[in-house]
N, C-alpha and C positions, 0 to 999 in steps of 0.2 A: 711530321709537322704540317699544320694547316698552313696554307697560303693567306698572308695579310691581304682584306681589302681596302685599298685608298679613297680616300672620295667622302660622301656623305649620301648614305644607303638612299635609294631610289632617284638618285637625280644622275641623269648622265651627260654627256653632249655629243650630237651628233654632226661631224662638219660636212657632210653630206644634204645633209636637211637642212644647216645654215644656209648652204650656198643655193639653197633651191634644185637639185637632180634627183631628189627622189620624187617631188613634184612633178616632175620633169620626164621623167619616166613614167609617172604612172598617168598622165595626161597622156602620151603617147600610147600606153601598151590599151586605157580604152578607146583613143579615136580608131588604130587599128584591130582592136577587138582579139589581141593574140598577148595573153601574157609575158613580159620580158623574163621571169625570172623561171627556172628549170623546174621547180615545185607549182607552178603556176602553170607550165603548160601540162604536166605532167594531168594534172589534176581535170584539165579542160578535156587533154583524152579519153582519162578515165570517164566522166563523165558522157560522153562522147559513143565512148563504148557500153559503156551501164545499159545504154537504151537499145544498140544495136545487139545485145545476148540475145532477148529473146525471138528475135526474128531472124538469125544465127540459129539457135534450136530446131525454131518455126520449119526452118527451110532443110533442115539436116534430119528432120524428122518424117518430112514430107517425100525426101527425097528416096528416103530409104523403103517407105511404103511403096512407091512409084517403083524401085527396085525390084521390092517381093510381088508387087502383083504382075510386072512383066516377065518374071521369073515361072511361076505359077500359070500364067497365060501362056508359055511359052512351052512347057512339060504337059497341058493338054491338047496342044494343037499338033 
């Protein structure tokens, strides 16, 4: 059996938003510049991190040459 929907399709009410606290939150979470909600900051990391891969590669790839040529310098000296 489907589950009866109550109400009148697309209109809801939210007492949250009545009473003003979602305003209210999201006026705070941009003065501090840090998302309140767990999807929200998740997203600012990821983003966060997006930019820091390739310079994560950059430096693991740098590093590894630095590796073999002191490696190679070191078997003819």
């Amino acid at each position: 059996m489907t589950k009866r929907r109550r109400g009148i399709p697309g209109l809801s009410f939210s007492w949250k938003r009545a009473l003003g606290i979602s305003g209210a939150k999201a006026r705070i979470s941009r003065q501090i510049g840090i998302p309140l909600t767990r999807s929200g900051r998740q997203r600012k990391v990821g983003r966060a991190m997006g930019c820091c891969v390739p310079l994560v590669l950059f430096a693991a790839a740098t590093g590894v040459m630095i590796f073999y040529v002191a490696k190679t310098l070191a078997f003819f000296v």
